[in-house]
C-alpha positions in Angstrom: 2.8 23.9 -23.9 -0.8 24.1 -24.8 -4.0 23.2 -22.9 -4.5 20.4 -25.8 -0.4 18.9 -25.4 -0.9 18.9 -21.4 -4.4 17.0 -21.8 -2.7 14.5 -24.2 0.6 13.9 -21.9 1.0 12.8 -18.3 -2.2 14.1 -17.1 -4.7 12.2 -18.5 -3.0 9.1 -18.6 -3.0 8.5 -14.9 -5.7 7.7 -12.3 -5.3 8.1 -8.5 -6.6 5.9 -6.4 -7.3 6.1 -2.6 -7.3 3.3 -0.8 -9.4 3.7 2.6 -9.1 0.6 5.1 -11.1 1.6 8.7 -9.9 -1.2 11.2 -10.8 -1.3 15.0 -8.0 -2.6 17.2 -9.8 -4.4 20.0 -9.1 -1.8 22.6 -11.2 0.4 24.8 -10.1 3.2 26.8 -8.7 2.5 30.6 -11.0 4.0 33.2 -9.7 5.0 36.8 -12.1 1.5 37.9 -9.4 -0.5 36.0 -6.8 0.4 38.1 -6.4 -1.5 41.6 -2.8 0.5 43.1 -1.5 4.2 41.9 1.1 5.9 43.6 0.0 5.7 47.6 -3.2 4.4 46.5 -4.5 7.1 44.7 -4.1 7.8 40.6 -2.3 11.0 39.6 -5.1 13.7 39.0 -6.4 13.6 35.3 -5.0 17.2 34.5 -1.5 15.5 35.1 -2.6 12.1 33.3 -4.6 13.0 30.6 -5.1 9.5 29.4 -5.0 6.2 31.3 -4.3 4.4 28.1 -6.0 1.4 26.6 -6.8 -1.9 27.2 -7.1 -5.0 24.9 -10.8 -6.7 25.1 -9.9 -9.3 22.5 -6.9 -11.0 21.1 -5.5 -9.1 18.8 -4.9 -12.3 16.8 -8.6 -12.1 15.1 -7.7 -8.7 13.9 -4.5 -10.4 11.6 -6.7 -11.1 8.1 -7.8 -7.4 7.9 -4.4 -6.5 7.8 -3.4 -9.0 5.5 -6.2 -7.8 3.4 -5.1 -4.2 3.6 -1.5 -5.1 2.8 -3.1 -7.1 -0.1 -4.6 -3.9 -1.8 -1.5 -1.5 -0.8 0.5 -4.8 -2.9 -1.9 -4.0 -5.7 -1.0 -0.5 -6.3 2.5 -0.4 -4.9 3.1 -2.6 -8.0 2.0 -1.0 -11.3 1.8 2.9 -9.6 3.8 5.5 -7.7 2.9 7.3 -4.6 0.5 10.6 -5.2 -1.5 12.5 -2.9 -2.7 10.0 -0.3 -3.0 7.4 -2.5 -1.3 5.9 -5.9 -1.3 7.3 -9.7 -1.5 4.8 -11.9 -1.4 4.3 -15.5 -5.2 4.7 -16.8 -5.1 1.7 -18.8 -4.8 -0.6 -16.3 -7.3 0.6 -14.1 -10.4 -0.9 -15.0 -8.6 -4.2 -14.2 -6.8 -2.9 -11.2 -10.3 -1.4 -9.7 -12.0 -4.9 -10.2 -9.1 -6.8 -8.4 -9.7 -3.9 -5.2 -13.5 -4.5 -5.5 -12.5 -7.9 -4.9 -10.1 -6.9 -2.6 -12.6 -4.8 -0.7 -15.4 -7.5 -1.4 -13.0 -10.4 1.1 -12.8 -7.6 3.5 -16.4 -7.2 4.2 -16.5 -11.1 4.4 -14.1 -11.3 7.2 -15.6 -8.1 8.8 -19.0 -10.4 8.9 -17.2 -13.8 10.4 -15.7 -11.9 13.1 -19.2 -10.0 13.9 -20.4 -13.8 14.2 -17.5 -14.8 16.7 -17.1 -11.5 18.2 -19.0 -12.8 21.8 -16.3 -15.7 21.7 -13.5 -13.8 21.5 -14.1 -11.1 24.1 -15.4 -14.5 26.4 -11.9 -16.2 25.4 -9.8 -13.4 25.8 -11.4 -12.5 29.5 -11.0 -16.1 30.4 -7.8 -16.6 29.7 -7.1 -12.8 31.6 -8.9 -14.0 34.9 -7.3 -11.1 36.9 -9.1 -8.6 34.5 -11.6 -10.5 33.0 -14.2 -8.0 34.7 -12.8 -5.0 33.3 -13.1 -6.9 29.9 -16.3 -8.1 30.4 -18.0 -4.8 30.9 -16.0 -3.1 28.6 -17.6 -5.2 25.7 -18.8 -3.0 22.8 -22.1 -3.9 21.1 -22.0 -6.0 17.5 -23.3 -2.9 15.7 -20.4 -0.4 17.3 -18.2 -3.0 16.6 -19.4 -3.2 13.5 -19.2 0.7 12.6 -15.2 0.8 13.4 -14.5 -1.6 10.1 -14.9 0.1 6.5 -13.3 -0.7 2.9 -13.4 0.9 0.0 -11.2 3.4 -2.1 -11.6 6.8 -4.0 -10.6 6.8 -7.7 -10.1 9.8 -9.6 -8.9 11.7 -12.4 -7.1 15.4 -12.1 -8.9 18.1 -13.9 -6.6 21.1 -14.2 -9.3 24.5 -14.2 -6.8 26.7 -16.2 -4.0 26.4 -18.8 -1.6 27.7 -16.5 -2.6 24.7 -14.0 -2.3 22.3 -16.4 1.3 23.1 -16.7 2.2 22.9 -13.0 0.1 20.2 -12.9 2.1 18.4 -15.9 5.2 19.2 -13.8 4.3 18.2 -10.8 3.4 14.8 -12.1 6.5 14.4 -14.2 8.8 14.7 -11.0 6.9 11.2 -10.3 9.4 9.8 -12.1 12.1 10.6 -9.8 9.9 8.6 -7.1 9.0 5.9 -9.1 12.9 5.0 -9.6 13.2 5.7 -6.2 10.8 3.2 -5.0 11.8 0.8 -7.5 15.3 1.1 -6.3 14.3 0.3 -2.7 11.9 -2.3 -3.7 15.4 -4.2 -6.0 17.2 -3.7 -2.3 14.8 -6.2 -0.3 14.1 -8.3 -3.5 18.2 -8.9 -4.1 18.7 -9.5 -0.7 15.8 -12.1 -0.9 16.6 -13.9 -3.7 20.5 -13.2 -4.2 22.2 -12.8 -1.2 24.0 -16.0 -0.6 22.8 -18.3 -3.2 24.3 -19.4 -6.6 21.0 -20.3 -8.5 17.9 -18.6 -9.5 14.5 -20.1 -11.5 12.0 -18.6 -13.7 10.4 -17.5 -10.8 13.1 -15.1 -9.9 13.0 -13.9 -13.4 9.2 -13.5 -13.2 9.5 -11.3 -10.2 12.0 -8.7 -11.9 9.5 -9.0 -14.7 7.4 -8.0 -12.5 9.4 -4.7 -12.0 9.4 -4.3 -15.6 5.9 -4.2 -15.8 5.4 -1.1 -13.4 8.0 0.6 -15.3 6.5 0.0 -18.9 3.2 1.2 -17.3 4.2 4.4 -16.1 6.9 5.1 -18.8 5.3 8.1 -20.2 6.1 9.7 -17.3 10.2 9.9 -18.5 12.1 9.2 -21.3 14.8 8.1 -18.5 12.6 4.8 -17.5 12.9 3.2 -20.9 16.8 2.3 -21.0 15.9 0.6 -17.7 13.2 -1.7 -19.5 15.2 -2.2 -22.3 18.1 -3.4 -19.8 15.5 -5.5 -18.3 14.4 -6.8 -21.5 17.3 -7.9 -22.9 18.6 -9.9 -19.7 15.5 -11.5 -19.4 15.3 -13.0 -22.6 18.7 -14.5 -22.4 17.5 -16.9 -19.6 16.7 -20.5 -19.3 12.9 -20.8 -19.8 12.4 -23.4 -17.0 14.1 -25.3 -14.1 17.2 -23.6 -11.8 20.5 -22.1 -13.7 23.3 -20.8 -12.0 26.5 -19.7 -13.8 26.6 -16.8 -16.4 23.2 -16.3 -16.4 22.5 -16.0 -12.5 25.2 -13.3 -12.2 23.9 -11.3 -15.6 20.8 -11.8 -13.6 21.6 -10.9 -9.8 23.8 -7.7 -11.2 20.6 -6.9 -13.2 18.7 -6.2 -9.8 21.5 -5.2 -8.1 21.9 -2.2 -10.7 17.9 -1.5 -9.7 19.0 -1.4 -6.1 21.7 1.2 -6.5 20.8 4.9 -7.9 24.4 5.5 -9.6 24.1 2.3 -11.5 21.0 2.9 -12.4 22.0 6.6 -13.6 24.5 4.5 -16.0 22.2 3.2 -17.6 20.0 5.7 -18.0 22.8 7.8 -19.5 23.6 4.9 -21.6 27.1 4.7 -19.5 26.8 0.8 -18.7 25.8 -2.0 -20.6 24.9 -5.5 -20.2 28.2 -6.9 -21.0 29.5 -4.4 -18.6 26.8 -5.3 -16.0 28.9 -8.8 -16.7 32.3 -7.7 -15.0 30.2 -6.0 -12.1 28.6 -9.3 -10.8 32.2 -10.4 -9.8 32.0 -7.5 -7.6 28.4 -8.7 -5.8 28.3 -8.1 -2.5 28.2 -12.0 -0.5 27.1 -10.8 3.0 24.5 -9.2 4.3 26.8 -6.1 5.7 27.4 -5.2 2.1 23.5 -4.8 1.2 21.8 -1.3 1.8 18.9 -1.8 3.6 15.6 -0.9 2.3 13.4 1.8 3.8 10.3 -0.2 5.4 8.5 2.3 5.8 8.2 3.3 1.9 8.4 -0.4 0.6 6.3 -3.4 0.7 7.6 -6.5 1.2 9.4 -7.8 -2.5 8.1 -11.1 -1.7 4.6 -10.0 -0.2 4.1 -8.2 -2.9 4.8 -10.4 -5.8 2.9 -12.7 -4.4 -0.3 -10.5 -4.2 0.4 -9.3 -7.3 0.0 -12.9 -9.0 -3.5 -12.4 -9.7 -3.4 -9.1 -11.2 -1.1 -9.7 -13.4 -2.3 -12.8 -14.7 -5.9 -11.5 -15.6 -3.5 -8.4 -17.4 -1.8 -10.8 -19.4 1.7 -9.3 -18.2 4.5 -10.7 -20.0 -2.7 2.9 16.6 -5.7 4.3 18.5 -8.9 2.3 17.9 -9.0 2.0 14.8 -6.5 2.3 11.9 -7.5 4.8 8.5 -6.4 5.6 5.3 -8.7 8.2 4.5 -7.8 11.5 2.0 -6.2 13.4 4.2 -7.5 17.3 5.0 -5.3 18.7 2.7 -5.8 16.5 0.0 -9.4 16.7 0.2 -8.9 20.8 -0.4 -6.9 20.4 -3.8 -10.3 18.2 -4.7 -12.7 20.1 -5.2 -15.4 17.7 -6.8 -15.5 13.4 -6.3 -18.3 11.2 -7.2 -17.3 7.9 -6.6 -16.4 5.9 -3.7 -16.1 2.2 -3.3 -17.2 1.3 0.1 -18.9 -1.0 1.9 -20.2 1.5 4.3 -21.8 4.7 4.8 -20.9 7.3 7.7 -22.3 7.0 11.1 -22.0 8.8 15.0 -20.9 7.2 17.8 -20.1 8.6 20.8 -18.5 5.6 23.0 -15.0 6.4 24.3 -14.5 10.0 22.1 -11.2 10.9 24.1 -9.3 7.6 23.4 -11.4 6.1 20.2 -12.5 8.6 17.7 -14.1 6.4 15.5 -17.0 7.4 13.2 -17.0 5.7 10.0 -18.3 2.5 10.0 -21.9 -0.1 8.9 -23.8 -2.6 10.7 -24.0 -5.9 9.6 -27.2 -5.6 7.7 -25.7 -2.7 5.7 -22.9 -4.9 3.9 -23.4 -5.2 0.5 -20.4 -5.8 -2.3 -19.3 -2.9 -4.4 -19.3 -2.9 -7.4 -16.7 -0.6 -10.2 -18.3 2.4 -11.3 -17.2 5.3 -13.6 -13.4 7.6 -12.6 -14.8 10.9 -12.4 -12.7 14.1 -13.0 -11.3 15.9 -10.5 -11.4 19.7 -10.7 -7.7 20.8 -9.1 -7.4 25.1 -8.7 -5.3 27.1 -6.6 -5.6 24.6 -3.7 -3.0 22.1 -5.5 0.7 22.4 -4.1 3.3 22.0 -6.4 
């Protein structure tokens, strides 16, 4: 394969994005003063303790919305990309429109960073008062609006992979085509939750249970290029979803064409069937008499690799729509060491902050991105540079 056939393949039809969330988790650092009885008066010595753990200043209940938001953009890119790096690749044409959905995305963030900065004296005030027995220890361990203030960030890094030599452009090519592999994986897992969602024990479906596998469809179609083997999936798709009712609930034939439709997603050897042109929709048919009817019988998704079916279709509303598709301190998502070595050069970062020091509790919070309030401004999309990628990339 030449330079030219790499550069008009898989690699330059994907975009990586980073998503980098900075949240602080309302805790500070336990000091020896916090403590009132250790073993015969006296704490162990701090060569045999090390830490004295944490302790919550507010309730942790305030901190809820930046998660949400964070799941929000995660949503996003879990649903039209595949895992790469420490981030998603996804297809390059959608990313202008997925970029302005996480500027938005990043732009709610900053807004509920600066309502809690305006409550954040009520809550540490509530929280000590309704913790009488330590509201002292809460009380002075109160951090300053602007240090408070430096442990929330949002943003992302977007990107594209430059290869330096020929022969890197091939690895490069192969590395990324194995994507596919993961994409059906995580599709599999995400069919799992959603068939055990919307299936498991019911007889009816509506056209919003068809619009959710739709919306599987559409991350398939957009990262097709990266195997031959995902199109017999879409056609599958394809061909089911046309054959149902248009509006209202339906049960019958089509629910079962429909419910062995995801359940085929859900399970890899089915899936291989149709890949390998082994199964077809009539035969899809005499499967759904075999659907599982209890919960026993479902595999269970892996949590840790899926979002939520239904979280996710609901945050993925938006998106779509404008598309016209048919636990120390704080909490970071940042490039990761090693991912930052296979980049050599990136230009553009969506952020609503800038990097400063602090210094306040270094052995328990290590904290160090971060903005006052005066510095939040909205980002706004900018250009996907090139990435340079040499003999720093694993393959």
């Amino acid at each position: 394969m030449t330079n030219q056939e790499v550069k008009t393949s898989i690699i330059h039809r994907i975009v990586v994005v980073v998503p980098e969330f900075k949240q602080w988790t309302g805790t500070r650092a336990m000091h020896e003063g916090d403590f009132r009885v250790g073993t015969n008066g006296k704490l162990p010595p701090k060569e045999v303790t090390r830490s004295l753990g944490l302790k919550a200043i507010i309730d942790s209940v305030h901190l809820r919305e930046f998660d949400r938001i964070k799941h929000r953009a995660e949503a996003l890119l879990a649903g039209c990309g595949v895992r790469y790096l420490s981030g998603w690749a996804i297809p390059d044409d959608k990313s202008a429109q997925v970029l302005q959905t996480l500027d938005r995305i990043v732009a709610s963030y900053i807004d509920a960073k600066t309502m809690f900065l305006l409550h954040y004296d009520e809550y540490v005030e509530a929280w000590a008062q309704k913790n009488p027995s330590f509201a002292d220890g809460i009380r002075n361990s109160r951090l300053s609006p602007n240090d408070v203030a430096s442990r929330f960030s949002a943003g992302y890094e977007a990107f594209r992979l430059q290869p330096v030599t020929d022969e890197k452009a091939v690895a490069l090519e192969q590395s990324l085509g194995g994507l596919a592999g993961e994409l059906l994986d995580d599709v599999s897992q995400c069919a799992k939750t959603f068939f055990r969602e919307s299936f498991l024990g019911k007889d009816r479906a509506n056209r919003k249970t068809v619009n959710a596998l739709l919306r599987i469809r559409e991350r398939l179609n957009g990262l097709s290029f990266l195997s031959k083997d995902i199109l017999p999936l879409i056609s599958l798709i394809d061909e089911v979803a046309a054959a149902m009712p248009k509006e209202g609930y339906f049960g019958g034939d089509a629910f079962w064409k429909l419910s062995s439709v995801v359940q085929t997603l859900a399970d890899k050897t089915l899936m291989e069937g149709i890949i390998r042109r082994q199964v077809s929709v009539e035969g899809l048919a005499e499967h759904s008499t075999a659907m599982p009817t209890t919960e026993t019988e479902v595999p269970e998704a892996n949590e840790e690799t899926v979002v939520s079916q239904s979280d996710l279709l609901a945050d993925m509303d938006e998106f779509f729509e404008e598309t016209a598709v048919g636990n120390g301190d704080e909490k970071s998502d940042a490039l990761s060491d090693a991912d930052r070595q296979t980049v050599v050069t990136l230009e553009h970062e969506s952020s609503d902050s800038q990097p400063v020091t602090n210094d306040d509790d270094k052995t328990v919070d290590d904290n160090t991105d971060g903005a006052s309030a005066s510095e939040m401004t909205s980002p706004k999309t900018q250009a996907i540079p090139d990435v340079d990628v040499g003999d720093g990339m694993y393959f």
